[in-house]
N, C-alpha and C positions, 0 to 999 in steps of 0.2 A: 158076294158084294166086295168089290176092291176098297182099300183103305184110303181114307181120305188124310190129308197134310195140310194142316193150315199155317204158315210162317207166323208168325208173334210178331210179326214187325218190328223186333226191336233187335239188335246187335246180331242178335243168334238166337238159337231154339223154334221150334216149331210143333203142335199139338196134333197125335195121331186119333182118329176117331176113325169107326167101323170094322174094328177089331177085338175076340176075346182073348186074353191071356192067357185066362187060365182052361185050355184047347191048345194040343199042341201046333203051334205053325207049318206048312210045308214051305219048301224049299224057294219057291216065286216067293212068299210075303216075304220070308225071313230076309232074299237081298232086295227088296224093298225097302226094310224097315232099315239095314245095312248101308244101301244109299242113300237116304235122305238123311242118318247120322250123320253117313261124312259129310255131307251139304250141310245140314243147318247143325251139328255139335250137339245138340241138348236136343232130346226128343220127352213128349210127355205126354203119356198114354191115362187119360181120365179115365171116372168110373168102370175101374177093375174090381175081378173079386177074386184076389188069387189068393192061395195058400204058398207057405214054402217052399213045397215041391214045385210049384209054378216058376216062383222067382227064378228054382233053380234053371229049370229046363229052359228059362228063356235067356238066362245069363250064358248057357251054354249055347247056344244056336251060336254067339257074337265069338268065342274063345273058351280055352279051358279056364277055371278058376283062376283071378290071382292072389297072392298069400300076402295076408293080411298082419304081420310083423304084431302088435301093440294091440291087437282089441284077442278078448277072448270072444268065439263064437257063442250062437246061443244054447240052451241045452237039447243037444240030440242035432247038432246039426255040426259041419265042420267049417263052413264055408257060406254063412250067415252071418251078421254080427249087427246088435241094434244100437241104434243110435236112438238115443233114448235120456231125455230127462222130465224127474219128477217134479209134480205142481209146488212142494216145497222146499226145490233144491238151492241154494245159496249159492254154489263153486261157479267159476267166472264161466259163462257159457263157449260150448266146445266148436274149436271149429271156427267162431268168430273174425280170420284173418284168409288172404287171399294164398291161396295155393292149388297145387296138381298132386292128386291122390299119389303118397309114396313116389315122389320124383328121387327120391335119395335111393331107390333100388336100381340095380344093372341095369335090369326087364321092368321099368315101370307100367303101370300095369292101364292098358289100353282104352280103360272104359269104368265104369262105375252105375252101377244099377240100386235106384232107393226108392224105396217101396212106403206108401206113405199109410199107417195105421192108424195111429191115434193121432190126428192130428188140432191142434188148438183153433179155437173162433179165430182168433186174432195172431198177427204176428208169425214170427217162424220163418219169412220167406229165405227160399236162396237165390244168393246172386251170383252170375255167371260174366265172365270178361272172355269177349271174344277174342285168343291172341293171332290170330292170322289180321286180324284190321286193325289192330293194337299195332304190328308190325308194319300192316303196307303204308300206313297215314303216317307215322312217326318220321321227325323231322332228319333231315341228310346227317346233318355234326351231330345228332343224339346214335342213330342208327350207324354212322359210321365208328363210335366210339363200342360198338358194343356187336360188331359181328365178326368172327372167329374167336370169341372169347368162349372161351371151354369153362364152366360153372360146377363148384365144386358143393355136393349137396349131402345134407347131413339131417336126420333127425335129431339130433342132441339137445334142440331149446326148448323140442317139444316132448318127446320121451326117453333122454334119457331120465337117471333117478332123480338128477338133482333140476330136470326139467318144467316146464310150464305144467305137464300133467305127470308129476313125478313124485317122490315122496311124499310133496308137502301139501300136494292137490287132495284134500280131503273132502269127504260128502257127495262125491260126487256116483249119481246112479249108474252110468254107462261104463261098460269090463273093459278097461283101459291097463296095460300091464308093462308097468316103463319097466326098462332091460341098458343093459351097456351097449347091448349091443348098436343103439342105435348112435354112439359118437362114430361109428364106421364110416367111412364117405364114398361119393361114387362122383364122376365125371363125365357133365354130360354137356354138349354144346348148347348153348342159351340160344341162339340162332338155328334150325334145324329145318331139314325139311320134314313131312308129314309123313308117316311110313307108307298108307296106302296111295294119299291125293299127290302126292310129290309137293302142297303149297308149305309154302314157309311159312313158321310162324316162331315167335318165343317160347320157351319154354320151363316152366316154373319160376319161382321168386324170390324174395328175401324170405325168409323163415325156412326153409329147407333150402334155399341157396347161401351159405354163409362165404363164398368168399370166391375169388376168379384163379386158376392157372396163371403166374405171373407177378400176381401181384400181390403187392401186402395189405394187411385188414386196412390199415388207413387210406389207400390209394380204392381199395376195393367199396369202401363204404360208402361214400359220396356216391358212387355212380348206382349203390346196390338202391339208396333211399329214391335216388331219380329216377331209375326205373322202374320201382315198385311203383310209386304215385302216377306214372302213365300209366303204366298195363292195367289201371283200375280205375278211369276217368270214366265217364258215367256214360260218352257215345259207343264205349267198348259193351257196354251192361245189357243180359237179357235177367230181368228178375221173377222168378217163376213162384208164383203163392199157392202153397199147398189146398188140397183136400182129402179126404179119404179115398183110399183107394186109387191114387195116382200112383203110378211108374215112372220116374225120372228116370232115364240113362241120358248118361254126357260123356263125351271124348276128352280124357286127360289129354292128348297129344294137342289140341284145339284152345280148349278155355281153362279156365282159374275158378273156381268157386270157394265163395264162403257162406258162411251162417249167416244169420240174423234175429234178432232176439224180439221182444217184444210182447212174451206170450206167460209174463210171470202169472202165477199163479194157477196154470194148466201144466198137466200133462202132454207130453210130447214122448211119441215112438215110430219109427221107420227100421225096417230090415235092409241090411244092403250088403251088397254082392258087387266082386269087382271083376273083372276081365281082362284076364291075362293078356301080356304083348306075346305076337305070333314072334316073338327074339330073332 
């Protein structure tokens, strides 16, 4: 039975059905599932019943693993890591701001696979900004201010120790492990093409983009708030609301995603797994 694709109609994403995950795929689905990535960026494959071992073999079909800096994995796995909080957790919820999985690494890592387990009644969704249409619609003087600028990206607000989830981030249930090493920076053009599609689009944000090639933090700041608030205007948005047993993967080279909350008083857990850039 061939897999069927339905678009979301909205920004990006689209919903796979008539397929098992946890069966491994042959060589036709898997660039099926490959091409319609690259087309719609956010694929969401409902009523699965995979184990670990599933996630993993299916994260592997896309790339090898990518390395995952800041979280510890789960136990007995290397290349798992849950995102996960408790029904009575208090720490400000994780995740809640726009960004691309590890933009601040060389080889940022090509894909991102979360696997939805316990997931709450209410609340939790995530949101996706599509930055290839974020880019074509953005006006001439906005867009002419901001292509060949090389973007300098850093983890530090987020994990280093004295970061957002750094020393002082207490109670919190997800293996989050800030390190120095995340004041490192890396350099990547905010303008870029798509490594496979050749489309252009931006790439990553404020929060892991602290500052431009060029310029100084004051001259860099103004432009870093203006662009943030377009790359996340709400015609860019695909918002995808969890159930059990869904498989989200999304293309960091494509869109931005964040969290969203809404779900106090429940438990929340997902496995996820990232896919390396073919560098």
């Amino acid at each position: 039975m061939p897999i069927v694709v339905t678009p979301s109609g909205q920004a990006c994403g689209a919903v796979v059905s008539g397929i098992d995950l946890s069966e491994p795929l042959n060589d036709e689905i898997v660039a099926e599932i490959r091409a319609n990535w690259l087309k719609h960026h956010v694929l969401s494959f409902p009523r699965q019943n995979m184990s670990d071992d599933d996630l993993e073999r299916f994260t592997l079909y896309f790339g090898d693993f990518g390395h995952d800096p800041f979280f510890d994995p789960i136990q007995g796995r290397e290349h798992i890591a849950a995102i996960r909080r408790d029904a009575d957790e208090t720490s400000p919820l994780f995740a809640e701001n726009w960004h691309s999985d590890w933009s601040f690494q060389e080889y940022p890592p090509a894909g991102t696979c979360l696997l939805g387990i316990t997931i709450p009644p209410i609340g939790g969704d995530t949101l996706f900004a599509n930055q290839h249409v974020a880019l074509d619609v953005m006006p001439s003087d906005m867009r002419a201010k901001l292509e060949g600028k090389i973007a300098i990206h850093s983890a530090r607000m987020a994990y280093a120790p004295d970061g957002a989830y750094g020393e002082k981030d207490e109670g919190r249930s997800m293996a989050i492990r800030p390190d120095e090493s995340a004041r490192e920076t890396q350099r990547h053009p905010l303008v870029r093409a798509h490594p496979e599609t050749g489309k252009l689009g931006l790439f990553s944000c404020m929060g892991y983009i602290i500052g431009f090639d060029e310029m100084t933090q004051t001259e860099a700041w103004p432009l870093l708030t203006e662009l943030y608030a377009w790359q996340s205007r709400e015609k860019f948005i695909y918002r995808h609301k969890w159930e059990p047993g869904t498989l989200v993967m999304w293309d960091n080279r494509s869109v931005l995603h964040c969290a969203t909350g809404g779900y106090e008083g429940h438990d929340r857990l997902l496995h996820r797994t990232t896919i390396a850039a073919s560098a």
